[in-house]
PDB file of the backbone (N, CA, C, O) and the ligand in Angstrom, with CONECT records:
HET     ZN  A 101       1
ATOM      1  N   UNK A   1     -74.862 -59.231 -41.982  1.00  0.00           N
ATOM      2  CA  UNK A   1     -74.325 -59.806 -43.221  1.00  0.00           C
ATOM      3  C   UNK A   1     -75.304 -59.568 -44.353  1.00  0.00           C
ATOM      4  O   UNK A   1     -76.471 -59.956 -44.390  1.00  0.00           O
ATOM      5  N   UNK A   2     -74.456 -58.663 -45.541  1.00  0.00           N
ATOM      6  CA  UNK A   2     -75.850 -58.750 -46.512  1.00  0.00           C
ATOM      7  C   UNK A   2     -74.771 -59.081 -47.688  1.00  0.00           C
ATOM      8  O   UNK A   2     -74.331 -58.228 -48.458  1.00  0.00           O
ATOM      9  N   UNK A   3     -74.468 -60.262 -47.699  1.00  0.00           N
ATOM     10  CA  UNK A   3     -73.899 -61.202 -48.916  1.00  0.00           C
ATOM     11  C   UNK A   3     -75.350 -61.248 -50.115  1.00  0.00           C
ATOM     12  O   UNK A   3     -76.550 -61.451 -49.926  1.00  0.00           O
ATOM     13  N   UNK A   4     -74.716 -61.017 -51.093  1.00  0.00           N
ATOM     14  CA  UNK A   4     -75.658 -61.532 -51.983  1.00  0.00           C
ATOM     15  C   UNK A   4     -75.909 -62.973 -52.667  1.00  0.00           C
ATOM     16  O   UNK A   4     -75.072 -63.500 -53.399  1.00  0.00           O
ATOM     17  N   UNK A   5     -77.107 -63.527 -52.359  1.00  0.00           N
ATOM     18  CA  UNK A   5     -77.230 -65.186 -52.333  1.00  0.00           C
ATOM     19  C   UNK A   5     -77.080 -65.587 -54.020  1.00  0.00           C
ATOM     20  O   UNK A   5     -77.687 -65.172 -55.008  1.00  0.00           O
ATOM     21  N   UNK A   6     -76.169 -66.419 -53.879  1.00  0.00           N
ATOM     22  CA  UNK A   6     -75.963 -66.868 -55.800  1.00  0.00           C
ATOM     23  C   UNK A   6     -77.182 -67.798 -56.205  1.00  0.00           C
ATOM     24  O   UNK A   6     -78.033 -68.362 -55.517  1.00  0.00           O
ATOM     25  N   UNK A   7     -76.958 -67.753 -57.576  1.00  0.00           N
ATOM     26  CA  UNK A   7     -78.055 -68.730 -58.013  1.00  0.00           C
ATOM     27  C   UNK A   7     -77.672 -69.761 -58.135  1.00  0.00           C
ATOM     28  O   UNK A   7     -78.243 -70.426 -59.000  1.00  0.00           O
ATOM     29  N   UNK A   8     -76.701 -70.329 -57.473  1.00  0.00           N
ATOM     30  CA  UNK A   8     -76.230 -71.634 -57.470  1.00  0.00           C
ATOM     31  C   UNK A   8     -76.590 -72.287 -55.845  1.00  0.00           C
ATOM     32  O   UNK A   8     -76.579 -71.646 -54.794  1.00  0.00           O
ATOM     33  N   UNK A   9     -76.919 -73.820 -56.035  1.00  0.00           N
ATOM     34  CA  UNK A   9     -76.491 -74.173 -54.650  1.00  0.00           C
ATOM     35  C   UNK A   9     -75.120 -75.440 -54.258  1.00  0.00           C
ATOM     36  O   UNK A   9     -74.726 -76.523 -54.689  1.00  0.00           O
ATOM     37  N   UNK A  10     -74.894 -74.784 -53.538  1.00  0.00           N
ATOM     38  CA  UNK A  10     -73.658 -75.926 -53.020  1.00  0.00           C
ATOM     39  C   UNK A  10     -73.718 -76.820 -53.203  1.00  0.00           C
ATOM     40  O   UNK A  10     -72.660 -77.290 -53.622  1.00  0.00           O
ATOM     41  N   UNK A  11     -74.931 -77.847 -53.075  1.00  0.00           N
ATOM     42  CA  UNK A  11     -75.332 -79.138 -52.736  1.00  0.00           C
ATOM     43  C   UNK A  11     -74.807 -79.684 -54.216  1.00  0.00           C
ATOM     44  O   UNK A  11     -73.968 -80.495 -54.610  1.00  0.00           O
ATOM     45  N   UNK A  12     -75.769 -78.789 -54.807  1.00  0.00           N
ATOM     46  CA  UNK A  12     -75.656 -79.159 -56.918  1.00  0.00           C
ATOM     47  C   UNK A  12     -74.058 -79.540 -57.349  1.00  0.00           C
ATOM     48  O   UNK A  12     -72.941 -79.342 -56.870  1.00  0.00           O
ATOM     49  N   UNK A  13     -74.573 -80.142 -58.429  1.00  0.00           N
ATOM     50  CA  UNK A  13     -73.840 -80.127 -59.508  1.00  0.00           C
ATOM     51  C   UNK A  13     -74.103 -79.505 -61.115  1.00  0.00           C
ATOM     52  O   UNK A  13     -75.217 -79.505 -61.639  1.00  0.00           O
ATOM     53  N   UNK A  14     -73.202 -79.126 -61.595  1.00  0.00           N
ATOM     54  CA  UNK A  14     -73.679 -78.497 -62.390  1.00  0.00           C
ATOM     55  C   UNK A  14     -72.860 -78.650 -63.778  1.00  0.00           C
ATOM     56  O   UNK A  14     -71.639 -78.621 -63.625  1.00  0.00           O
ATOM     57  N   UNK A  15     -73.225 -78.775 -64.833  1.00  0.00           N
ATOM     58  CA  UNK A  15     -72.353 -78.475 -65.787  1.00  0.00           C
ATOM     59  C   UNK A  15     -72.237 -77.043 -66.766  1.00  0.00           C
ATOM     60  O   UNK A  15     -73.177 -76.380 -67.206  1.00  0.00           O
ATOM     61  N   UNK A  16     -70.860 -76.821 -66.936  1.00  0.00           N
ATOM     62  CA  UNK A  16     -70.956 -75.562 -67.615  1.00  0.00           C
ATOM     63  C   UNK A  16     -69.983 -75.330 -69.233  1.00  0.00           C
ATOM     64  O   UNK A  16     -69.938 -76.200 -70.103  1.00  0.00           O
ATOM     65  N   UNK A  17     -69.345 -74.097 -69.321  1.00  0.00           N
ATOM     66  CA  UNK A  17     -68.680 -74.608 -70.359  1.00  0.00           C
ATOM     67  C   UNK A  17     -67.623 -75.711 -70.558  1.00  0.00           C
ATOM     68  O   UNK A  17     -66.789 -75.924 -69.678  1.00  0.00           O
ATOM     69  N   UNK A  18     -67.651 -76.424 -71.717  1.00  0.00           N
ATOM     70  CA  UNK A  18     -66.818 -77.110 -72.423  1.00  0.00           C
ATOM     71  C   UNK A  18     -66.965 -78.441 -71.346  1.00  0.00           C
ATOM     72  O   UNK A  18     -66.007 -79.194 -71.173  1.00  0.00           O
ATOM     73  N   UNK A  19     -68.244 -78.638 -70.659  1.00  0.00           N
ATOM     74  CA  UNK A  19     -68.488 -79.777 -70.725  1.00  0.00           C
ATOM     75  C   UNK A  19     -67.717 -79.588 -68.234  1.00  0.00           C
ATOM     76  O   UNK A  19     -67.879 -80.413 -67.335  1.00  0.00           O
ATOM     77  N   UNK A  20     -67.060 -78.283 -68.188  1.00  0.00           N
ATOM     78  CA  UNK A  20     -66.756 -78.421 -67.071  1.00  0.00           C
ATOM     79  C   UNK A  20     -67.961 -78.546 -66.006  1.00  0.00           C
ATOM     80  O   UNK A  20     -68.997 -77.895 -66.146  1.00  0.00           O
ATOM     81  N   UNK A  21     -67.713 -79.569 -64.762  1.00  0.00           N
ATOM     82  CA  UNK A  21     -67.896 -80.490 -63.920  1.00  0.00           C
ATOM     83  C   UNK A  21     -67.888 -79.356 -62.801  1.00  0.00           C
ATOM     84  O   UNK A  21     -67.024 -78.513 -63.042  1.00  0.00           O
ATOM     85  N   UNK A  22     -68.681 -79.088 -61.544  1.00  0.00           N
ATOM     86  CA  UNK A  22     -68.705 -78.258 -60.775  1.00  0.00           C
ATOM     87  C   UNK A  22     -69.586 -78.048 -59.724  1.00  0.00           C
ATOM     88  O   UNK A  22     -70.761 -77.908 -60.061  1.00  0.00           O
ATOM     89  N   UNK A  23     -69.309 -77.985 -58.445  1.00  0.00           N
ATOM     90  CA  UNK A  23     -70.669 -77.910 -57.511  1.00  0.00           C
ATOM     91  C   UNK A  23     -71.052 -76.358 -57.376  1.00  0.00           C
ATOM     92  O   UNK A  23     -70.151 -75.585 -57.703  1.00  0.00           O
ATOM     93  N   UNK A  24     -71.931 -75.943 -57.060  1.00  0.00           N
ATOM     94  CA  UNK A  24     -72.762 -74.873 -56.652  1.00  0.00           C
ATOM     95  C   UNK A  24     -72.126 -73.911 -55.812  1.00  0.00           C
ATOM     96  O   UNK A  24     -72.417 -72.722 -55.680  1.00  0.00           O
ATOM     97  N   UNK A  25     -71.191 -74.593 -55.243  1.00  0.00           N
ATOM     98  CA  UNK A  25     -70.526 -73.227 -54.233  1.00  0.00           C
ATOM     99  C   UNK A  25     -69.367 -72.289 -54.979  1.00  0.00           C
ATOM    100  O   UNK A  25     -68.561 -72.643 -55.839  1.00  0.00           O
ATOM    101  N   UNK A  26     -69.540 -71.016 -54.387  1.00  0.00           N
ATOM    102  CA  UNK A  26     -68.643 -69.510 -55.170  1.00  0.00           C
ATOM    103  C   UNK A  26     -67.166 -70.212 -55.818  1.00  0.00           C
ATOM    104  O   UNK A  26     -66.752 -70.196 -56.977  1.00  0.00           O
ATOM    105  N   UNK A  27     -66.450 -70.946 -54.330  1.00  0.00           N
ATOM    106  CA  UNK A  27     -65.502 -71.001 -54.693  1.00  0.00           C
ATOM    107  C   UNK A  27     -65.257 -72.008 -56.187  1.00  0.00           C
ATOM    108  O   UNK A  27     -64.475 -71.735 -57.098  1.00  0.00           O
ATOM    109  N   UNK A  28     -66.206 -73.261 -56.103  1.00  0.00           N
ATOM    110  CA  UNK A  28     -65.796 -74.303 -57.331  1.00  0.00           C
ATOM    111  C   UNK A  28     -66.026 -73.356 -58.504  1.00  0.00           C
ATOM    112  O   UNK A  28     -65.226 -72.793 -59.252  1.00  0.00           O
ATOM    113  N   UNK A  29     -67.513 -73.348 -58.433  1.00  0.00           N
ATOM    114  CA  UNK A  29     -68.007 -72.677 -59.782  1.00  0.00           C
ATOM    115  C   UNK A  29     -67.307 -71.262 -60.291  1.00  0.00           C
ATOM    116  O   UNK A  29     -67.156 -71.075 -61.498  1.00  0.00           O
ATOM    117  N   UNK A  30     -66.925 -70.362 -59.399  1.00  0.00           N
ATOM    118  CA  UNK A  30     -66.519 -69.417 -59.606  1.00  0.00           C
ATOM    119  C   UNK A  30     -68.006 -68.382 -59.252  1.00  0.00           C
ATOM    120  O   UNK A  30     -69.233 -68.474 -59.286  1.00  0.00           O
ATOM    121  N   UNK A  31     -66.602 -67.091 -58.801  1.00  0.00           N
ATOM    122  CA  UNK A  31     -67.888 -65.925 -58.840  1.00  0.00           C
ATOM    123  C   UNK A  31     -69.147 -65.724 -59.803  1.00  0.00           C
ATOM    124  O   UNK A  31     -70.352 -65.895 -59.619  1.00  0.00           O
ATOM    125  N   UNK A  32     -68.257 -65.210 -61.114  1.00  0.00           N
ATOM    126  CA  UNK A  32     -69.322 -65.139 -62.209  1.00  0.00           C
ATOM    127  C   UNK A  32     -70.454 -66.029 -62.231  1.00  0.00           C
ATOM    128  O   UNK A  32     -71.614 -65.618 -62.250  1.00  0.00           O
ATOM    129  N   UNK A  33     -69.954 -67.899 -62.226  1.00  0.00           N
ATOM    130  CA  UNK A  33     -70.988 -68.541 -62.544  1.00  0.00           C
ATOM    131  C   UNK A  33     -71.759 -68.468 -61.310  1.00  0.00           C
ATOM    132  O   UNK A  33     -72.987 -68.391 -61.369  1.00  0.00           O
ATOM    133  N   UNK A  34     -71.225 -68.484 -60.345  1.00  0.00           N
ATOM    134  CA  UNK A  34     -71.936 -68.701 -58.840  1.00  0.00           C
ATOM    135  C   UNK A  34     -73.081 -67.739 -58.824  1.00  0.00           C
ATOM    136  O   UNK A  34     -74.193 -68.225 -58.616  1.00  0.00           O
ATOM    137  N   UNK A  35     -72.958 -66.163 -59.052  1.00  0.00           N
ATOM    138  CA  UNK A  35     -73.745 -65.092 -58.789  1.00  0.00           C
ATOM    139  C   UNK A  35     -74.841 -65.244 -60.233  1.00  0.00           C
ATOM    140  O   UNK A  35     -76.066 -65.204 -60.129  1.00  0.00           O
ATOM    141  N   UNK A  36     -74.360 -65.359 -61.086  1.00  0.00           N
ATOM    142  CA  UNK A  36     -75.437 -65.047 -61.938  1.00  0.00           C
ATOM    143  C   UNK A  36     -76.105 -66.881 -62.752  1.00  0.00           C
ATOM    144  O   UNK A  36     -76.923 -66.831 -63.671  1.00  0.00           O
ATOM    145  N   UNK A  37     -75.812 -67.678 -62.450  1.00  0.00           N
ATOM    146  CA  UNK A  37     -75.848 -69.008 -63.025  1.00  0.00           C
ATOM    147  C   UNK A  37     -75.319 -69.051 -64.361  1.00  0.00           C
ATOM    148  O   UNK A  37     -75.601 -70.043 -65.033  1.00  0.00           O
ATOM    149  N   UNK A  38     -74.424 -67.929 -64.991  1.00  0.00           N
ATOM    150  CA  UNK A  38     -73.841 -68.538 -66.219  1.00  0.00           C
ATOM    151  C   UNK A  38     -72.622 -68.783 -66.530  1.00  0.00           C
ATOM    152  O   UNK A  38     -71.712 -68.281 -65.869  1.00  0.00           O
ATOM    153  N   UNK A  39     -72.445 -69.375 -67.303  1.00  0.00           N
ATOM    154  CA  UNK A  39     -70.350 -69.522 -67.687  1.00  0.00           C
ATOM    155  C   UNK A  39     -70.068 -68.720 -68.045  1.00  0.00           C
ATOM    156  O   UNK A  39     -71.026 -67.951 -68.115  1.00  0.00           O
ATOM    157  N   UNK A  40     -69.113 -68.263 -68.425  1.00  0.00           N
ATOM    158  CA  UNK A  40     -67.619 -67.633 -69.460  1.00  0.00           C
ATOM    159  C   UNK A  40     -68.746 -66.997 -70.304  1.00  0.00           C
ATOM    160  O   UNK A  40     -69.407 -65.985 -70.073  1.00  0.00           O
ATOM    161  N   UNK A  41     -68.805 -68.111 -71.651  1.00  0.00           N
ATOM    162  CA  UNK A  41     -70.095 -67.368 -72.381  1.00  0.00           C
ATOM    163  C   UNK A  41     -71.031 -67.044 -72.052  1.00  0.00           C
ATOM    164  O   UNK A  41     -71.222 -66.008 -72.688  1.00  0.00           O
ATOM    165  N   UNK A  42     -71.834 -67.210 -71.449  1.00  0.00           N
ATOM    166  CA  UNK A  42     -72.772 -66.613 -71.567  1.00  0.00           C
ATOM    167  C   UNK A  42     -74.264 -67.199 -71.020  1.00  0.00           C
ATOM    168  O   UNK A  42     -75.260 -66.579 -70.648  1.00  0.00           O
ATOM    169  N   UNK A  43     -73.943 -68.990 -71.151  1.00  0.00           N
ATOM    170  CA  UNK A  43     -74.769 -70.300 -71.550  1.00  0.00           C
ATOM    171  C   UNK A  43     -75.027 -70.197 -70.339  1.00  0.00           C
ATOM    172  O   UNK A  43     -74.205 -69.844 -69.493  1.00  0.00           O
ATOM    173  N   UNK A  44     -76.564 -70.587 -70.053  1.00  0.00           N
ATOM    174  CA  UNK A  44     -76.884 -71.145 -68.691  1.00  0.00           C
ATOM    175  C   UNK A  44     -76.360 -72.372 -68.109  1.00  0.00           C
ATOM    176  O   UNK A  44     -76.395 -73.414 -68.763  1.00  0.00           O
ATOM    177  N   UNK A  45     -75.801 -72.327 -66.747  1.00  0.00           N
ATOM    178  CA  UNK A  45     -75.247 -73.843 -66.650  1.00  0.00           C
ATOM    179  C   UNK A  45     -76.117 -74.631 -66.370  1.00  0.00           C
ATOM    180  O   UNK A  45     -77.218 -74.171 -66.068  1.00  0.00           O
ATOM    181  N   UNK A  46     -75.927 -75.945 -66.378  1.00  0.00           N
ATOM    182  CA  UNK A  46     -77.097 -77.046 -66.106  1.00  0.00           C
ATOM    183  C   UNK A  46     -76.610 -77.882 -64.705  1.00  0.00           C
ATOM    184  O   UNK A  46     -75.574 -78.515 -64.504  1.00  0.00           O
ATOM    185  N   UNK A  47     -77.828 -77.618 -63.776  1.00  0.00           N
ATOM    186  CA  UNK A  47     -77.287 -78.764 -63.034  1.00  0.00           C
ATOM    187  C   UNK A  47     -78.139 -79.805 -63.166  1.00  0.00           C
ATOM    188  O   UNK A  47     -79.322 -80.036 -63.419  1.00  0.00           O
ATOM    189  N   UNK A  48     -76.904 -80.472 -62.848  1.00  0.00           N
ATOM    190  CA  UNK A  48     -77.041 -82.373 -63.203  1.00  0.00           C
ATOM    191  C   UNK A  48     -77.304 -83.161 -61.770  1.00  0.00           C
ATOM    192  O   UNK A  48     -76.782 -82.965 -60.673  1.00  0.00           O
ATOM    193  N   UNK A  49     -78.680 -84.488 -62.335  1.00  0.00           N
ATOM    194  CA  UNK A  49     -78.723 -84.934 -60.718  1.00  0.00           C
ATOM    195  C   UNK A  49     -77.972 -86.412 -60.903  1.00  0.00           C
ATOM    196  O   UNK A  49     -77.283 -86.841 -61.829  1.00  0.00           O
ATOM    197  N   UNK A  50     -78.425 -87.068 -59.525  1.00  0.00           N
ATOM    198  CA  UNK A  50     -77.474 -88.896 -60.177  1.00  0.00           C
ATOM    199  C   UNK A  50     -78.935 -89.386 -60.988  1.00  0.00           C
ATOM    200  O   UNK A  50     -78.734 -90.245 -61.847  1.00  0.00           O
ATOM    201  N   UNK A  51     -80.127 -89.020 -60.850  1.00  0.00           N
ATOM    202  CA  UNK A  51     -81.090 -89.838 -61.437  1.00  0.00           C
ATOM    203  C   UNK A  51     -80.783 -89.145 -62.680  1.00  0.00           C
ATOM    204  O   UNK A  51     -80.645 -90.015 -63.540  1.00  0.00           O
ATOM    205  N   UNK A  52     -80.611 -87.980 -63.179  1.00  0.00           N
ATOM    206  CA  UNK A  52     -80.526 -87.800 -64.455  1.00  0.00           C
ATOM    207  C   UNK A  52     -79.837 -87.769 -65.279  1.00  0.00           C
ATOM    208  O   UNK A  52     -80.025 -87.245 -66.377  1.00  0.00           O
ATOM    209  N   UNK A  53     -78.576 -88.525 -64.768  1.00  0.00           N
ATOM    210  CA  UNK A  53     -77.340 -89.270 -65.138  1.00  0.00           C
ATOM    211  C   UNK A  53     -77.851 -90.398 -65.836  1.00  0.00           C
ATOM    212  O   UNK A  53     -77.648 -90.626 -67.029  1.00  0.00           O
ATOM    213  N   UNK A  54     -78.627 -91.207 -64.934  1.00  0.00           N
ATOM    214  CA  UNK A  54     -79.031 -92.728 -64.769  1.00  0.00           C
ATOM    215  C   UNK A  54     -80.260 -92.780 -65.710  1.00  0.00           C
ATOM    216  O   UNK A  54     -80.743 -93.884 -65.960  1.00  0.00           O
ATOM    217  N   UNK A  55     -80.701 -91.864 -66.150  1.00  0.00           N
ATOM    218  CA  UNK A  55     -81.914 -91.896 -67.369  1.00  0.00           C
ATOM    219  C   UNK A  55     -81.014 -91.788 -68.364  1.00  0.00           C
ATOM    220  O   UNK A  55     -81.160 -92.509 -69.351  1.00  0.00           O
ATOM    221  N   UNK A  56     -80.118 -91.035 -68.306  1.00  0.00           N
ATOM    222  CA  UNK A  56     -79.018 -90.989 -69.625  1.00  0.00           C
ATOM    223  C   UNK A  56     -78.187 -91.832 -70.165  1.00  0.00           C
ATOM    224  O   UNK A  56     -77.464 -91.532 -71.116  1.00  0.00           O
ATOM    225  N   UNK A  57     -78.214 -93.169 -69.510  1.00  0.00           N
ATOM    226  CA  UNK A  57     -77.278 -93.845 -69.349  1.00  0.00           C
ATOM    227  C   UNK A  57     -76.116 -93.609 -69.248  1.00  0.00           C
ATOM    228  O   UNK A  57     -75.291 -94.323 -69.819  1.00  0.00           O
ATOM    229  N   UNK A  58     -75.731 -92.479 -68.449  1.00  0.00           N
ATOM    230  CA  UNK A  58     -74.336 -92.294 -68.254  1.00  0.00           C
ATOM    231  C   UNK A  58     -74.016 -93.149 -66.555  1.00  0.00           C
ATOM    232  O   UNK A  58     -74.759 -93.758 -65.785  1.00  0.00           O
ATOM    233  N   UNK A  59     -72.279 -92.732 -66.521  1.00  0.00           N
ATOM    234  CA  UNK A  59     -71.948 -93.284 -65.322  1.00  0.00           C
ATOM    235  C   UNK A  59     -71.567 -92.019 -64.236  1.00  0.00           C
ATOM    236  O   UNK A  59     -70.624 -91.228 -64.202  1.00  0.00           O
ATOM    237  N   UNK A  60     -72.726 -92.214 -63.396  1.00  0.00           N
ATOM    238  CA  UNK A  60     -72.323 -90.840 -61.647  1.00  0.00           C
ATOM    239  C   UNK A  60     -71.256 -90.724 -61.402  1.00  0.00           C
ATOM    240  O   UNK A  60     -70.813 -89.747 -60.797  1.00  0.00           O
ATOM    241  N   UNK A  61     -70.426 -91.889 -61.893  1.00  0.00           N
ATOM    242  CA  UNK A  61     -68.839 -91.499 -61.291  1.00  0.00           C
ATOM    243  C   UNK A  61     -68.244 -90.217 -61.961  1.00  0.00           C
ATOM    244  O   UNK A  61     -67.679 -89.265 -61.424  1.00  0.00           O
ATOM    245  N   UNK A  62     -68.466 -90.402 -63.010  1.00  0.00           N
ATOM    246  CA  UNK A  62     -67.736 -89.429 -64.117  1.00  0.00           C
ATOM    247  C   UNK A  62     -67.923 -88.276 -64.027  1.00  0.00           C
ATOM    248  O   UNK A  62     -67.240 -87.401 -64.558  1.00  0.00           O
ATOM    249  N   UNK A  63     -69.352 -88.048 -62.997  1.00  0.00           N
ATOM    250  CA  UNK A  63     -69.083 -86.594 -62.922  1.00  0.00           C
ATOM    251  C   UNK A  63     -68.771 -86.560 -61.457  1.00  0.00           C
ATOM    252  O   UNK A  63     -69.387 -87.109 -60.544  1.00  0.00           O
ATOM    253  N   UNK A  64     -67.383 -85.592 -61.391  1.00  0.00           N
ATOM    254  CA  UNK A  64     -67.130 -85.008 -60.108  1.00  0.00           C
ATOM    255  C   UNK A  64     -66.437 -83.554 -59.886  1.00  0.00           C
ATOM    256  O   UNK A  64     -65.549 -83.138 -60.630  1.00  0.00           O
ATOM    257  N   UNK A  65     -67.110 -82.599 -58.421  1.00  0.00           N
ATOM    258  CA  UNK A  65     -66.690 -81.279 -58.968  1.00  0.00           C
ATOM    259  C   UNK A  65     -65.534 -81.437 -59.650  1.00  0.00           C
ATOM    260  O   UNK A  65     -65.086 -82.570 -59.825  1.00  0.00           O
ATOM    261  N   UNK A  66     -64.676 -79.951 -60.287  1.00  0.00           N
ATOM    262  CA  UNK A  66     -63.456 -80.025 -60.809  1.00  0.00           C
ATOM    263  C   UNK A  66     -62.873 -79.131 -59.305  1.00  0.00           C
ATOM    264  O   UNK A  66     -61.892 -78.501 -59.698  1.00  0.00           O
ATOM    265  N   UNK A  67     -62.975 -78.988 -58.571  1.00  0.00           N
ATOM    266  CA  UNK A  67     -62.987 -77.939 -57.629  1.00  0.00           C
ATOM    267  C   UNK A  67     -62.430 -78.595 -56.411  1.00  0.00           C
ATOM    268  O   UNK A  67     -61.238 -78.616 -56.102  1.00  0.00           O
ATOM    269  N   UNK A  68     -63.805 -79.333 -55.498  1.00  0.00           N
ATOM    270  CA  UNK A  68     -63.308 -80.228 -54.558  1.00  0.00           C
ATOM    271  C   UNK A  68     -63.686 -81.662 -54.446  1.00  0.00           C
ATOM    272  O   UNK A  68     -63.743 -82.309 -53.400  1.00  0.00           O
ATOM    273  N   UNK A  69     -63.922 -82.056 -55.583  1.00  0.00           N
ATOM    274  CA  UNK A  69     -63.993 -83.377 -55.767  1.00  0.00           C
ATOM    275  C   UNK A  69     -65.077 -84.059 -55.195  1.00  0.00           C
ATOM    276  O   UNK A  69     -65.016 -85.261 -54.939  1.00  0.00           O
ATOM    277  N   UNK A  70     -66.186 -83.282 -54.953  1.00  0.00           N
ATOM    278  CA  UNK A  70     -67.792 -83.639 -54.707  1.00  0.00           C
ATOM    279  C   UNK A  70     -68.325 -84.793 -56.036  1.00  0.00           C
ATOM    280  O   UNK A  70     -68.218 -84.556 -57.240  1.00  0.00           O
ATOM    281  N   UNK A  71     -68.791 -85.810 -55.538  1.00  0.00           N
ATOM    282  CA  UNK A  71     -69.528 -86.303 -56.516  1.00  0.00           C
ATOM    283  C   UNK A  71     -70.902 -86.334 -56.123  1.00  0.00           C
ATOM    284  O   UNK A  71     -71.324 -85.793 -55.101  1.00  0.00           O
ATOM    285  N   UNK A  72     -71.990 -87.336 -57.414  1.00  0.00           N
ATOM    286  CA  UNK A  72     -72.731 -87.240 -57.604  1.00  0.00           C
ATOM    287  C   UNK A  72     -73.376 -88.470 -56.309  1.00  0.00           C
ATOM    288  O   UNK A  72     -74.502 -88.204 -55.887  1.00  0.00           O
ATOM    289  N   UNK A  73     -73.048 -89.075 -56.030  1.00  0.00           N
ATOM    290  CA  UNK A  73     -73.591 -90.002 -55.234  1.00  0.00           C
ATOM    291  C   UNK A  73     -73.549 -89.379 -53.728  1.00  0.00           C
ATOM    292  O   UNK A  73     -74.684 -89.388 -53.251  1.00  0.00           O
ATOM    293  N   UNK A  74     -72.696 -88.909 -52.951  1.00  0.00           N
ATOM    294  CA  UNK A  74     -72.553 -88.087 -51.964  1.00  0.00           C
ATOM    295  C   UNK A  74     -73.337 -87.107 -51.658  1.00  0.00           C
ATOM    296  O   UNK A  74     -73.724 -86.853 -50.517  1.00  0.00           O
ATOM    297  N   UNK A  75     -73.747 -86.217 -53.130  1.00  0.00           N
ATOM    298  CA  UNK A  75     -75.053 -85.014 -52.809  1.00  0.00           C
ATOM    299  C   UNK A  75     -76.533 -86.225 -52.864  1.00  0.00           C
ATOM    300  O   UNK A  75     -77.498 -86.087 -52.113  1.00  0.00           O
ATOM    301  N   UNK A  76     -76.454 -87.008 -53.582  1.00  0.00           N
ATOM    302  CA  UNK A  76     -78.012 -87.693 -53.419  1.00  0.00           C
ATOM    303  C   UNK A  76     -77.991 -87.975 -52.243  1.00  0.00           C
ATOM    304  O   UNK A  76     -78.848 -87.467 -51.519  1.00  0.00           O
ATOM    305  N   UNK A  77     -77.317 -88.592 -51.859  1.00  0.00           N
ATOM    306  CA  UNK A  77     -76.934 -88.983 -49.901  1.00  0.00           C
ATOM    307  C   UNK A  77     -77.290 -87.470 -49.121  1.00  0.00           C
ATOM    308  O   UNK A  77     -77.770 -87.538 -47.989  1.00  0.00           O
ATOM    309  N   UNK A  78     -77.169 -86.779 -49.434  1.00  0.00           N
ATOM    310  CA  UNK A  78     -77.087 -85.659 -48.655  1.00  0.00           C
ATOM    311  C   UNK A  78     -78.986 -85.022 -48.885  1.00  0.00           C
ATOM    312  O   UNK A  78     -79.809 -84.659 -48.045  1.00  0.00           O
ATOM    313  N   UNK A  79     -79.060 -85.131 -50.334  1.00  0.00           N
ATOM    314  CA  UNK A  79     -80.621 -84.731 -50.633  1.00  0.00           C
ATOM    315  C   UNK A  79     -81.444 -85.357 -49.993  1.00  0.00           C
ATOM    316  O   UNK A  79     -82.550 -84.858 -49.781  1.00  0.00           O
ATOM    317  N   UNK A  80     -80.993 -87.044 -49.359  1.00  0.00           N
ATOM    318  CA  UNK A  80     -82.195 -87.718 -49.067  1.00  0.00           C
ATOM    319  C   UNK A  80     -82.241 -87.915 -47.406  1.00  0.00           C
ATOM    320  O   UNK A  80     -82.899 -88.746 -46.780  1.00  0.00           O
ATOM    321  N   UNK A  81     -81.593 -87.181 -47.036  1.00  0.00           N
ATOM    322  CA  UNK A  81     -81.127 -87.147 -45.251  1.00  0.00           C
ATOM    323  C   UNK A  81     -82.718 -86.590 -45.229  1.00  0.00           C
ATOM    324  O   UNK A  81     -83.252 -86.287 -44.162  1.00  0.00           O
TER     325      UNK A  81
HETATM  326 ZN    ZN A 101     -66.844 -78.105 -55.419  1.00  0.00          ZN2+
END
């Protein structure tokens, strides 16, 4: 197998254009963003953690993939295994 490894990871979340919600894997994010880490335009996407939600005062719920419905509390669970 010589797949080429994206710059995304599954685990992540990430935000990209227009504010879209997304985990790290090919299929959510899409090829483009998956392989090269950027959106549509061009913009690097950002991934987002639950602590850096929680410095923001935002709410973890709100973000969840748009894809398969991964949230933010589930990957911290998973980071801290
Ligand atoms: Zn997903």
């Amino acid at each position: 197998m010589n797949e080429p490894k994206g710059k995304l990871n599954g685990q992540d979340l990430y935000l990209g254009d227009n504010g879209r919600c997304f985990c790290g894997s090919s299929r959510c994010a899409g090829q483009s963003s998956y392989y090269t880490g950027r959106d549509l335009s061009g913009q690097k996407v950002m991934r987002i953690t639950y602590a850096m939600v929680k410095a923001e005062g935002m709410n973890p719920d709100k973000f969840k993939c748009e894809g398969c419905g991964k949230g933010l509390h589930a990957i911290e669970l998973v980071a801290s295994l």
